[in-house]
C-alpha positions in Angstrom: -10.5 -4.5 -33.4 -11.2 -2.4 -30.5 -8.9 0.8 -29.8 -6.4 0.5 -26.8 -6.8 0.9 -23.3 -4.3 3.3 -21.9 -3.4 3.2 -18.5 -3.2 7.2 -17.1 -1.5 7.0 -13.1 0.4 9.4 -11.2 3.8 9.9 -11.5 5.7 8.5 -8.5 6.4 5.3 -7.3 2.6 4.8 -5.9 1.4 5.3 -9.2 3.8 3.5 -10.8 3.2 0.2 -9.4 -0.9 1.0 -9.9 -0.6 1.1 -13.8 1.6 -2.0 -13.6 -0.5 -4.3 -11.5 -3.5 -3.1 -13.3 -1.5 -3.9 -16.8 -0.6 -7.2 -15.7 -4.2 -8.0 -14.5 -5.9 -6.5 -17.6 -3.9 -8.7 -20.2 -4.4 -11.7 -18.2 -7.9 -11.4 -18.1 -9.2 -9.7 -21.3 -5.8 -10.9 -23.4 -5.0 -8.3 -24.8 -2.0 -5.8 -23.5 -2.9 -1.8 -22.7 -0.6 0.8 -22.9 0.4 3.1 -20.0 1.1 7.0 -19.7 1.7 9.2 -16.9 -0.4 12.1 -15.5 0.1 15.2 -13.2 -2.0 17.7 -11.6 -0.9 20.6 -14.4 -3.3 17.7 -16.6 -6.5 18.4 -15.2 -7.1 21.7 -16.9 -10.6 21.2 -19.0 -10.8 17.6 -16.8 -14.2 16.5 -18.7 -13.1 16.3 -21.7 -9.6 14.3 -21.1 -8.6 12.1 -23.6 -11.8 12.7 -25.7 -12.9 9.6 -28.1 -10.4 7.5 -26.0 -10.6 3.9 -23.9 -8.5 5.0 -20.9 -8.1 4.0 -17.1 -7.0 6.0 -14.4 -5.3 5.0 -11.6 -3.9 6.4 -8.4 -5.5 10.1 -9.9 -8.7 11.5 -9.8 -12.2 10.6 -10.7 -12.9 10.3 -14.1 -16.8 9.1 -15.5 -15.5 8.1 -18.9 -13.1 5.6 -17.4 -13.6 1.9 -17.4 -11.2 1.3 -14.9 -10.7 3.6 -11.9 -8.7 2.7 -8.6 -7.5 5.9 -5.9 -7.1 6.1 -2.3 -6.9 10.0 -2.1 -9.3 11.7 -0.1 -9.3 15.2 -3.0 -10.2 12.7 -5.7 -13.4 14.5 -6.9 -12.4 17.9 -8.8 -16.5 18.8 -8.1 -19.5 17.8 -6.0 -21.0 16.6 -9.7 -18.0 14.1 -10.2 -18.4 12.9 -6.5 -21.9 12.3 -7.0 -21.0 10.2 -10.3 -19.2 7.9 -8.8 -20.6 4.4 -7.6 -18.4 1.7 -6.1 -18.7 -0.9 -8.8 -16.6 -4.4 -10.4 -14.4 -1.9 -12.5 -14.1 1.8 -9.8 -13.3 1.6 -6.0 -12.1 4.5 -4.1 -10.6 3.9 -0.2 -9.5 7.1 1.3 -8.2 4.8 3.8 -5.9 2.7 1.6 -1.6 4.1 2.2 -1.3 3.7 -1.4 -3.2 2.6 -4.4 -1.7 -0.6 -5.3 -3.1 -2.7 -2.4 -6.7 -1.5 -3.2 -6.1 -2.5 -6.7 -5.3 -5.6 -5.6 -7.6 -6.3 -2.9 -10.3 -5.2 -5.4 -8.9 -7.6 -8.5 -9.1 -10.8 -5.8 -13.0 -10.0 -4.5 -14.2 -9.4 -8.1 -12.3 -11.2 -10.6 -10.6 -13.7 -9.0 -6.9 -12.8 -9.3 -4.4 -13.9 -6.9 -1.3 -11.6 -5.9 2.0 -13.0 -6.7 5.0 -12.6 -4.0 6.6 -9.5 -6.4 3.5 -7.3 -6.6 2.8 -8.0 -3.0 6.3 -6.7 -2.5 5.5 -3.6 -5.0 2.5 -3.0 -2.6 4.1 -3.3 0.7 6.8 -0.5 -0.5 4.4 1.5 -1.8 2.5 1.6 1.8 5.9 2.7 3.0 6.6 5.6 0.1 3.0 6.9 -0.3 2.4 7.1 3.5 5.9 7.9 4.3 6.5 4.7 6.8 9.6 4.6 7.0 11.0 3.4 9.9 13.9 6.7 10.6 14.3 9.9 8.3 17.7 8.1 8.0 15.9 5.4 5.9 14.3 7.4 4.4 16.7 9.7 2.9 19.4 7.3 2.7 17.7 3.6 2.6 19.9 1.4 0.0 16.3 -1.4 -0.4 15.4 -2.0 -4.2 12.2 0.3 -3.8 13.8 3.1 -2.4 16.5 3.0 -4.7 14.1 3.4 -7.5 12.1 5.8 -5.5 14.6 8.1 -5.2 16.1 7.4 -8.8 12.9 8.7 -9.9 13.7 12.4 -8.7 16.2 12.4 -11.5 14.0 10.9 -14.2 15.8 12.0 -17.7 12.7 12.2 -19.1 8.7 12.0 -18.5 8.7 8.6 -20.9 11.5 7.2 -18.6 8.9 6.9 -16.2 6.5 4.5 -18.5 9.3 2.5 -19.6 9.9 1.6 -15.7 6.3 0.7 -15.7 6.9 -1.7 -18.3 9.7 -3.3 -16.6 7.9 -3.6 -13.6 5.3 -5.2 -15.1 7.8 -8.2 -16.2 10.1 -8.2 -13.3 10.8 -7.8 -9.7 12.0 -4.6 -7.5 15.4 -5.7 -7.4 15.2 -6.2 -11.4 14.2 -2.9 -11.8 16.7 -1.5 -9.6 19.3 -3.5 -11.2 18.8 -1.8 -14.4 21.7 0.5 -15.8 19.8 3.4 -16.5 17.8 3.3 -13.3 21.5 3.3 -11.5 22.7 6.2 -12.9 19.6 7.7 -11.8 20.1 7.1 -9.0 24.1 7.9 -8.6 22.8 11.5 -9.8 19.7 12.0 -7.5 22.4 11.0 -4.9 24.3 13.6 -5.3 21.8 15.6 -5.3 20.2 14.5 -2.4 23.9 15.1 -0.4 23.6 18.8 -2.4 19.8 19.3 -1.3 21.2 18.2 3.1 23.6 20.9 2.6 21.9 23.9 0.8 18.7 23.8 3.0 19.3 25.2 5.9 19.8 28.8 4.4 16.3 28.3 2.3 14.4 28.4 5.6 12.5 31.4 6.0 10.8 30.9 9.3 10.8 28.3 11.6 7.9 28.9 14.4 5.5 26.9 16.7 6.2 23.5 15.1 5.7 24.8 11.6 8.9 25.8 9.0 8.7 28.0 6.1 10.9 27.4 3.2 11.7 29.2 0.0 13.9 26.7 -2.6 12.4 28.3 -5.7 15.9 29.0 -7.5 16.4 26.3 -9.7 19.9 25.8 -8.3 18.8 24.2 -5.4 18.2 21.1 -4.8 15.2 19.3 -3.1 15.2 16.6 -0.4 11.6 15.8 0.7 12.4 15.2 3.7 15.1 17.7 4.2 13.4 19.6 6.8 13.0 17.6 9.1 16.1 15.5 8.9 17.5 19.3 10.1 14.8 20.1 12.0 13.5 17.0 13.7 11.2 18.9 16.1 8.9 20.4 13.5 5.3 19.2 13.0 5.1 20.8 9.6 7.0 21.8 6.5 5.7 24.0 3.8 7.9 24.8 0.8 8.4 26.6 -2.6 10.5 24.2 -5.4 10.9 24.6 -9.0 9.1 22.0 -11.2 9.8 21.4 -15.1 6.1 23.1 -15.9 6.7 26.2 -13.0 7.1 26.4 -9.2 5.1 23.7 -6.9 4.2 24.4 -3.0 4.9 21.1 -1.0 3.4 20.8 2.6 4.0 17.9 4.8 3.3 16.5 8.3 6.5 15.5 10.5 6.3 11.6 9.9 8.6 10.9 13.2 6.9 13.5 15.2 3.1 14.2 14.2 1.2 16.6 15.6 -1.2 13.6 17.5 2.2 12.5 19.2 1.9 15.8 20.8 -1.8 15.6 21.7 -2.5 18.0 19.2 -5.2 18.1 16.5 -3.2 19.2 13.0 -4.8 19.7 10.1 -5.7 17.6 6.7 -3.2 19.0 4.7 -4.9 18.1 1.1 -7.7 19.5 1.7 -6.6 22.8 2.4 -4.1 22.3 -0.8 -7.7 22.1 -3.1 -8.6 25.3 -1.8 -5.8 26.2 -4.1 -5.9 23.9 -6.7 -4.4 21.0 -5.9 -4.5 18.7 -3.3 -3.2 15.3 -1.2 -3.6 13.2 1.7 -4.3 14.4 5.4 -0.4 13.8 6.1 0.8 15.5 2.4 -0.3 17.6 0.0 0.7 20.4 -3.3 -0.6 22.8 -5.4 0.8 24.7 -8.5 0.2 28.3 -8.5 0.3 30.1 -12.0 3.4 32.6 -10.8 6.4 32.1 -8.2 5.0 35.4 -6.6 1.8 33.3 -5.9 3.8 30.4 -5.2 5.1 32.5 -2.0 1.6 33.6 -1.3 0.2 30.6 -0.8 3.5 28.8 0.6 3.3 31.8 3.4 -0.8 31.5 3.9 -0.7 28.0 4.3 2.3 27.6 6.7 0.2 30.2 8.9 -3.0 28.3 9.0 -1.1 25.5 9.8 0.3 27.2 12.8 -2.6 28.7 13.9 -4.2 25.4 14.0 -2.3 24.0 16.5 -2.2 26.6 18.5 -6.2 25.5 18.6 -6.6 23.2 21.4 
């Protein structure tokens, strides 16, 4: 008997939904049903030689060589010009930079090749995950405080009791619909909490802010008794392009930089910047819109928080 597949995605909501349409697709056509564990970007140290002697997939992350299955939309996907140049577009990898989210390129990719047709509840799973991943929300109202299954469980999510909570949400959205998932008890109280702490995160921003110049905001949440509200910036500060940020994370500290989704620079004739590439300059990386890095110390943590926000200032000031 052949060793497992295991089923590596990133931990959010895109991800999420990636290993889980992947899963369901894999054990109707090969029979046979993979297992599924989360990755994060503090996971790539010594990349080549993940999950040595292992059958794995990724999904939704970056490039691997040794994966038999490999699905991402995100243009920092290769951690070297040698990876880039391994990859091939094939029956089993596809990469679309210009894909919102993974799932529908999963999905788009399992009907051309293999045949498989998209059931209403994944197609729902994929329509949501456009919305999270590329933050399309229709208001910062919705987004922050929109009741719909998948947001409920998106922002349940950012108080997870656990990183294995995660993969057991995977498995129930494998069997079920959103609104199942949402429905569940423990996903509920997860989302009572991060609730309140969302309400928390509104009110303790505004004295985190460190500068707030030419479109772009500075902001330092680093103590680990404040709380985080992605979009808390610019629910306060609707008039920013940009919003560049220190937060705690359970492995260290984590700078977050995001474009304005209700008022992008473009809206303002401007050019902006591709915010994930400048975040692999320092490790990490993103979308054009979104992007993070972990630096090894808090001190660096400000340091690059502070150089960033500035080159994103300066460049649009660049006309």
């Amino acid at each position: 008997m052949a060793d497992p597949l295991t089923i590596h995605y990133h931990r959010d909501f895109d991800g999420m939904v990636s290993a889980a349409v992947l899963a369901r697709i894999l054990t109707q056509r090969e029979g046979v049903q993979p297992q599924w564990k989360s990755v994060n970007y503090d996971q790539r140290t010594d990349w080549l030689n993940f999950e040595a002697g292992k059958r794995f997939a990724i999904v939704d992350f970056h490039f691997h060589p040794r994966c038999e299955y490999w699905f991402d939309h995100h243009s920092t996907t290769f951690l070297t010009e040698e990876l880039r140049a391994q990859y091939a577009p094939s029956d089993r990898w596809e990469w679309d930079m210009h894909s919102p989210s993974c799932p529908p390129l999963i999905l788009r990719h399992a009907e051309k090749h293999w045949g498989w047709k998209t059931d209403a509840r994944f197609a729902e799973m994929a329509k949501w995950s456009d919305v999270i991943d590329a933050a399309r929300f229709t208001t910062v109202d919705q987004a922050i405080f929109g009741d719909e299954p998948a947001l409920r469980i998106m922002r349940a999510l950012t108080a997870s009791p656990a990183v294995e909570w995660i993969d057991q949400l995977v498995g129930a959205m494998i069997e079920g619909d959103l609104a199942s998932v949402a429905d569940r008890e423990d996903v509920e109280k997860a989302h009572q909490r991060a609730s309140r702490n969302r309400d928390r995160a509104l009110q303790q921003f505004p004295p985190t802010v460190t500068w707030n110049k030419d479109g772009v905001l500075l902001f330092d949440a680093s103590s680990n008794q404040i709380r985080r509200e992605r979009f808390a910036a610019f629910y306060h500060h609707p008039k920013i392009f940009y919003s560049v940020g220190v937060i705690p994370t359970r492995s260290g500290f984590h700078v977050s930089a995001g474009e304005n989704p209700w008022n992008t620079p473009a809206k303002a004739g401007l050019e902006g910047a591709h915010i994930g590439t400048i975040m692999e300059r320092y490790g990490g990386g993103g979308h054009r819109g979104v992007g993070g890095a972990n630096p090894e110390s808090l001190q660096d943590a400000r340091r690059v928080a502070a150089e960033v926000a500035e080159e994103l200032r300066l460049k649009l000031q660049t006309k």
